[in-house]
C-alpha positions in Angstrom: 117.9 -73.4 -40.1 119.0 -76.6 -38.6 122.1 -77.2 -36.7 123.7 -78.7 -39.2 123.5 -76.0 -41.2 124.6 -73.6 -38.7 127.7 -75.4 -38.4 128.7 -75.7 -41.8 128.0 -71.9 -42.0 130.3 -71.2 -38.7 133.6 -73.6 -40.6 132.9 -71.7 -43.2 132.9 -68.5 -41.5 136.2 -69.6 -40.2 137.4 -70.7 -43.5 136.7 -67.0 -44.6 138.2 -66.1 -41.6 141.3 -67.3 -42.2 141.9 -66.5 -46.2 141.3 -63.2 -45.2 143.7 -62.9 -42.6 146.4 -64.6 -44.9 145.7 -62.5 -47.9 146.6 -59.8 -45.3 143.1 -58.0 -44.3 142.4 -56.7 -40.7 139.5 -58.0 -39.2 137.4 -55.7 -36.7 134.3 -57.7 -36.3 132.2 -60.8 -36.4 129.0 -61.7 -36.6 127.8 -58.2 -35.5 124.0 -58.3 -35.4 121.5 -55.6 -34.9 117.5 -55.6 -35.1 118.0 -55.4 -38.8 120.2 -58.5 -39.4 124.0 -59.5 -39.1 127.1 -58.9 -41.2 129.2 -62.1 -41.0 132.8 -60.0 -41.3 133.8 -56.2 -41.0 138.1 -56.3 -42.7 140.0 -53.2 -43.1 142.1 -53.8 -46.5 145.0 -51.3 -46.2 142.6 -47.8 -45.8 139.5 -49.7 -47.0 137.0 -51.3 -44.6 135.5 -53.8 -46.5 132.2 -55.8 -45.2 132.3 -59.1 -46.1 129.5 -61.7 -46.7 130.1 -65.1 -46.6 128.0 -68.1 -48.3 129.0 -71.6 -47.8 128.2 -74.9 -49.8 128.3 -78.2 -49.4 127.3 -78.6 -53.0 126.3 -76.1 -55.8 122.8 -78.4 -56.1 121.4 -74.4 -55.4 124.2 -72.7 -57.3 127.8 -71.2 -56.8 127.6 -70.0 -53.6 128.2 -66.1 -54.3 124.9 -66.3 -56.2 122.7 -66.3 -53.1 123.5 -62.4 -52.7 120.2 -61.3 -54.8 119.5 -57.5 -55.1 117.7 -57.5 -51.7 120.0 -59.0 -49.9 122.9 -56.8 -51.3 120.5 -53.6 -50.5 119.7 -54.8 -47.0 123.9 -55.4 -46.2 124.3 -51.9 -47.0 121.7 -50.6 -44.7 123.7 -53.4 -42.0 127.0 -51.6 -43.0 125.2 -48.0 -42.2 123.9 -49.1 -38.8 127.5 -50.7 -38.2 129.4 -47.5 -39.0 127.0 -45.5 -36.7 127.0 -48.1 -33.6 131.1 -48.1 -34.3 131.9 -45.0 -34.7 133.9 -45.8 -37.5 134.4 -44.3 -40.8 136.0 -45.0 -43.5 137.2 -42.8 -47.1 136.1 -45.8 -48.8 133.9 -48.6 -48.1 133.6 -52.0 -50.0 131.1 -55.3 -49.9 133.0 -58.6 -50.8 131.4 -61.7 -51.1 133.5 -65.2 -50.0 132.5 -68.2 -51.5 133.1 -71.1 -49.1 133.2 -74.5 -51.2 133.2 -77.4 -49.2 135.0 -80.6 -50.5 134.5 -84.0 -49.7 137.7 -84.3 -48.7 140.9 -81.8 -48.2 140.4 -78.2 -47.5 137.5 -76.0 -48.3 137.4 -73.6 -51.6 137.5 -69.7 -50.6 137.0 -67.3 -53.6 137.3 -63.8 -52.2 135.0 -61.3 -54.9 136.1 -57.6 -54.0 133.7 -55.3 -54.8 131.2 -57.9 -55.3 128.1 -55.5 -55.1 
Protein backbone atom coordinates (compact mmCIF):
# COMPACT_ATOMS: atom_id res chain seq x y z
CA UNK A 1 0.00 0.00 0.00
CA UNK A 2 1.54 3.30 -0.66
CA UNK A 3 1.45 6.31 1.50
CA UNK A 4 -0.90 7.89 -0.25
CA UNK A 5 -3.22 5.46 0.12
CA UNK A 6 -2.60 5.08 3.73
CA UNK A 7 -3.56 8.58 4.21
CA UNK A 8 -6.66 8.68 2.36
CA UNK A 9 -7.58 5.51 4.46
CA UNK A 10 -6.60 7.32 7.90
CA UNK A 11 -9.12 10.85 6.71
CA UNK A 12 -11.37 8.51 6.03
CA UNK A 13 -11.06 6.70 9.15
CA UNK A 14 -11.56 10.08 10.76
CA UNK A 15 -14.42 10.85 8.60
CA UNK A 16 -16.00 7.64 10.05
CA UNK A 17 -14.91 8.69 13.13
CA UNK A 18 -16.65 11.51 13.38
CA UNK A 19 -20.35 10.51 11.81
CA UNK A 20 -20.24 8.04 14.28
CA UNK A 21 -19.71 10.02 17.09
CA UNK A 22 -22.44 12.61 15.84
CA UNK A 23 -25.05 10.00 15.13
CA UNK A 24 -24.36 9.39 18.84
CA UNK A 25 -22.25 5.93 19.00
CA UNK A 26 -19.42 5.35 21.72
CA UNK A 27 -16.27 4.56 20.43
CA UNK A 28 -13.91 2.10 22.49
CA UNK A 29 -11.28 1.40 20.01
CA UNK A 30 -9.15 1.99 16.98
CA UNK A 31 -7.27 0.43 14.84
CA UNK A 32 -6.87 -2.59 17.17
CA UNK A 33 -4.63 -5.10 15.47
CA UNK A 34 -3.61 -8.62 16.40
CA UNK A 35 -1.53 -11.40 14.46
CA UNK A 36 -4.71 -12.01 12.56
CA UNK A 37 -5.50 -8.53 11.18
CA UNK A 38 -7.06 -5.13 12.42
CA UNK A 39 -10.60 -3.83 12.97
CA UNK A 40 -10.61 -0.14 11.99
CA UNK A 41 -13.54 0.86 14.79
CA UNK A 42 -15.01 -0.98 17.96
CA UNK A 43 -18.68 1.63 18.80
CA UNK A 44 -21.08 0.72 21.41
CA UNK A 45 -24.69 1.83 20.03
CA UNK A 46 -26.79 2.16 23.11
CA UNK A 47 -26.30 -1.80 24.50
CA UNK A 48 -24.88 -2.90 21.21
CA UNK A 49 -21.11 -3.00 20.44
CA UNK A 50 -20.95 -2.77 16.98
CA UNK A 51 -17.53 -3.33 14.92
CA UNK A 52 -17.25 -1.21 12.28
CA UNK A 53 -15.28 -1.49 8.89
CA UNK A 54 -14.44 1.36 7.05
CA UNK A 55 -13.61 1.55 3.16
CA UNK A 56 -12.73 4.77 1.59
CA UNK A 57 -12.80 5.98 -2.14
CA UNK A 58 -11.42 8.47 -4.03
CA UNK A 59 -13.59 7.24 -6.89
CA UNK A 60 -15.90 4.20 -7.46
CA UNK A 61 -13.46 3.31 -10.71
CA UNK A 62 -13.38 -0.28 -8.38
CA UNK A 63 -16.98 0.05 -7.08
CA UNK A 64 -19.03 1.62 -4.18
CA UNK A 65 -16.88 1.33 -1.55
CA UNK A 66 -18.95 -1.05 0.85
CA UNK A 67 -18.48 -3.54 -1.89
CA UNK A 68 -14.89 -4.38 -1.02
CA UNK A 69 -16.30 -6.52 2.10
CA UNK A 70 -16.42 -9.99 0.05
CA UNK A 71 -17.44 -13.13 2.05
CA UNK A 72 -13.84 -13.63 3.31
CA UNK A 73 -13.21 -10.56 4.45
CA UNK A 74 -16.62 -10.43 6.34
CA UNK A 75 -15.71 -14.15 7.84
CA UNK A 76 -12.18 -13.06 8.73
CA UNK A 77 -13.68 -9.53 10.78
CA UNK A 78 -15.68 -11.85 12.75
CA UNK A 79 -12.89 -14.07 13.84
CA UNK A 80 -11.04 -10.19 14.55
CA UNK A 81 -14.26 -9.38 16.63
CA UNK A 82 -13.78 -12.86 18.63
CA UNK A 83 -10.05 -12.27 19.34
CA UNK A 84 -11.11 -8.56 20.37
CA UNK A 85 -13.78 -9.63 22.78
CA UNK A 86 -11.35 -12.17 24.43
CA UNK A 87 -8.08 -9.65 24.59
CA UNK A 88 -10.93 -7.04 26.06
CA UNK A 89 -12.69 -8.66 28.21
CA UNK A 90 -15.69 -7.29 26.88
CA UNK A 91 -18.98 -8.76 26.08
CA UNK A 92 -21.78 -7.77 24.75
CA UNK A 93 -25.79 -9.31 24.60
CA UNK A 94 -25.54 -8.28 21.08
CA UNK A 95 -22.89 -7.78 18.67
CA UNK A 96 -23.14 -6.09 15.11
CA UNK A 97 -20.61 -5.52 11.97
CA UNK A 98 -21.34 -2.16 10.08
CA UNK A 99 -19.69 -1.13 7.15
CA UNK A 100 -18.91 2.94 6.50
CA UNK A 101 -18.52 3.97 3.17
CA UNK A 102 -16.12 6.92 3.02
CA UNK A 103 -16.71 8.91 -0.46
CA UNK A 104 -14.33 11.34 -1.19
CA UNK A 105 -15.32 14.50 -3.25
CA UNK A 106 -13.32 16.59 -5.14
CA UNK A 107 -14.24 19.29 -3.27
CA UNK A 108 -16.46 19.87 0.04
CA UNK A 109 -16.78 17.19 2.61
CA UNK A 110 -16.49 13.55 2.33
CA UNK A 111 -19.67 11.05 1.88
CA UNK A 112 -20.25 8.67 5.05
CA UNK A 113 -23.00 5.99 4.52
CA UNK A 114 -23.18 4.11 7.76
CA UNK A 115 -24.80 0.25 6.73
CA UNK A 116 -25.83 -1.38 10.17
CA UNK A 117 -25.86 -4.84 10.16
CA UNK A 118 -23.98 -4.85 6.99
CA UNK A 119 -22.88 -8.63 7.28
Amino acid sequence: MTKRNQAVGAYGERCALRHLIATGLRPVDRNWRCSAGEIDIVAWDGEVLAFCEVKTRRNEAFGVPAEAIVPTKARRLRGLAVRWLAATGTSAAELRFDVLSVRLAAAGPARVEHLKGAF
